[in-house]
C-alpha positions as CSV (number, residue, x, y, z in Angstrom):
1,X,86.4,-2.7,-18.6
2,X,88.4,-1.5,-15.5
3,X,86.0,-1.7,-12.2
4,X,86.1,2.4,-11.9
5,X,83.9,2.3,-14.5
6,X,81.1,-0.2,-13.8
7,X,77.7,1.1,-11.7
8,X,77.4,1.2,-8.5
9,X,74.8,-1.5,-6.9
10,X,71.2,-0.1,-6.5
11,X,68.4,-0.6,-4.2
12,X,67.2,-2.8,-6.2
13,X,69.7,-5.0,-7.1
14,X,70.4,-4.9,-3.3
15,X,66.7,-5.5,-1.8
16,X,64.4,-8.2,-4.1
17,X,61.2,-6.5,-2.3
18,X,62.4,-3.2,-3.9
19,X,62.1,-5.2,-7.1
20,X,58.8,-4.5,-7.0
21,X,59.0,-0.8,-6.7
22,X,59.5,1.5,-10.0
23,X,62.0,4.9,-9.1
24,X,59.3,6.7,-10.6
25,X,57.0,6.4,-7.5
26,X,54.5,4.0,-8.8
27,X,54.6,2.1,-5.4
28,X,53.5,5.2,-3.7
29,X,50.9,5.6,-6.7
30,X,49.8,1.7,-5.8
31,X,49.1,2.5,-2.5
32,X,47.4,5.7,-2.8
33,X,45.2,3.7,-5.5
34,X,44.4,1.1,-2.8
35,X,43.7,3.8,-0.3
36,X,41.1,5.1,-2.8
37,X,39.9,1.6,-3.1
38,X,39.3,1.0,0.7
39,X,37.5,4.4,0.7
40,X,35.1,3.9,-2.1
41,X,34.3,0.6,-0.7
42,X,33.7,2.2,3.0
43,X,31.7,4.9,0.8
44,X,29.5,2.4,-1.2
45,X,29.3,0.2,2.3
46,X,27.7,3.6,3.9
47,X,25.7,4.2,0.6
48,X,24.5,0.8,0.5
49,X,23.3,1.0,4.5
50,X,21.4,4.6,3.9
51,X,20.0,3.0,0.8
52,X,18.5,-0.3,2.9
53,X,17.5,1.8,5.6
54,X,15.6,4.1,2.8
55,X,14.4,1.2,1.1
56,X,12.8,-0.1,4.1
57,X,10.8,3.0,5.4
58,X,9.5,3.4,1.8
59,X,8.2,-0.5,2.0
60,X,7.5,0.2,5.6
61,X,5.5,3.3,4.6
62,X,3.7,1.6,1.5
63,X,2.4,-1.3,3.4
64,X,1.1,1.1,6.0
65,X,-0.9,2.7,3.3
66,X,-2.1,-0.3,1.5
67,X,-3.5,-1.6,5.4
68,X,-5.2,1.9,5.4
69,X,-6.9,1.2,1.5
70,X,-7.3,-2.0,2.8
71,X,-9.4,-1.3,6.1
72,X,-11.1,1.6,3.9
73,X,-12.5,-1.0,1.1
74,X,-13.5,-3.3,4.3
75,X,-15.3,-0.3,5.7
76,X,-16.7,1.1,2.7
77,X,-17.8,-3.1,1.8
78,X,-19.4,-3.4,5.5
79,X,-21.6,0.2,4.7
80,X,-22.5,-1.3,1.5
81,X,-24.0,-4.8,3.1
82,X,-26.0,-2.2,5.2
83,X,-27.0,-0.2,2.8
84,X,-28.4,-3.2,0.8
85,X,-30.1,-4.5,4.0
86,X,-31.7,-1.5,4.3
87,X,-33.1,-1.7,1.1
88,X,-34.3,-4.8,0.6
89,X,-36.0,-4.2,4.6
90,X,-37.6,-0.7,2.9
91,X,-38.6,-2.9,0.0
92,X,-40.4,-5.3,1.9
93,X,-41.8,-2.1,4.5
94,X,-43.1,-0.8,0.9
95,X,-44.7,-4.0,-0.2
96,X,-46.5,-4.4,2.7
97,X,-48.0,-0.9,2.8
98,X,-49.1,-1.6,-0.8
99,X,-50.6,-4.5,0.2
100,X,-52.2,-2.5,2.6
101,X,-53.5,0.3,0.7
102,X,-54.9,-2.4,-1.9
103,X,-56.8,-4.1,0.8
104,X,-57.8,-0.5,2.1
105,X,-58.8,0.7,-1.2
106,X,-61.1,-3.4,-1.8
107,X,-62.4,-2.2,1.7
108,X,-63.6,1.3,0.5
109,X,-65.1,0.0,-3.0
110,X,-67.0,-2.9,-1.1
111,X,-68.3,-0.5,0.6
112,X,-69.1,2.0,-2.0
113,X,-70.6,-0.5,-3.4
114,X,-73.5,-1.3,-0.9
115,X,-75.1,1.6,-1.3
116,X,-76.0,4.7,0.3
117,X,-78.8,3.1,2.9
118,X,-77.2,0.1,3.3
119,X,-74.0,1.5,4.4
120,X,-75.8,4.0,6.7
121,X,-77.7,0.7,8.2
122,X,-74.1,-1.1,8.3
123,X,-73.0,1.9,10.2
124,X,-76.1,1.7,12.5
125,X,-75.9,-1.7,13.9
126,X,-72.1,-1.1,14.4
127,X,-70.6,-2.8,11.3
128,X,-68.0,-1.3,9.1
């Protein structure tokens, strides 16, 4: 075969790096890709930061309400105690007027039970 008719040298039989590249473009393809890589990952970085910083202000804001239920139940416990000390102090208050009013009411039938005269003669030298 006479040398007229043999192919010219490419760039690729020229350069070994341009191995590598297909005359269809897919190096420019490859890099555009990788481009779209880097972005996406510079996307999902940016993603990822707004979803920590989210994250955090919901935990942030949850564990301000459960120190507010918290300090409520401490309250609402502390009001309770009082209540029940007031209670058992009108229990005893209540007890004691009973006990009263039964030794009152003894008092009265004693002195029902003297008589007429003799309560009027009680009453006269100064006794009950």
């Amino acid at each position: 075969m006479p040398a007229t008719w043999a192919e010219p040298p490419t760039e690729s039989d020229a350069d070994p790096v341009a191995d590598h590249v297909a005359s269809n473009g897919t190096a420019h393809a490859v890099v555009v890709l990788e481009q779209a890589l880097a972005t996406l990952k510079e996307a999902h970085a940016r993603e990822l930061v707004v979803l920590r910083n989210a994250h955090g202000a919901e935990v942030a804001l949850l564990q301000n309400e459960l120190a507010a239920a918290r300090e409520a139940v401490e309250q609402a416990q502390a009001q309770a105690h009082s209540a029940l000390q007031a209670v058992a102090k009108a229990e005893l208050a209540g007890a004691t007027a009973q006990e009263a009013l039964r030794q009152a009411e003894a008092e009265d039938a004693a002195r029902r039970k003297m008589g007429r005269w003799a309560r009027l003669r009680a009453a006269w030298r100064g006794g009950s």
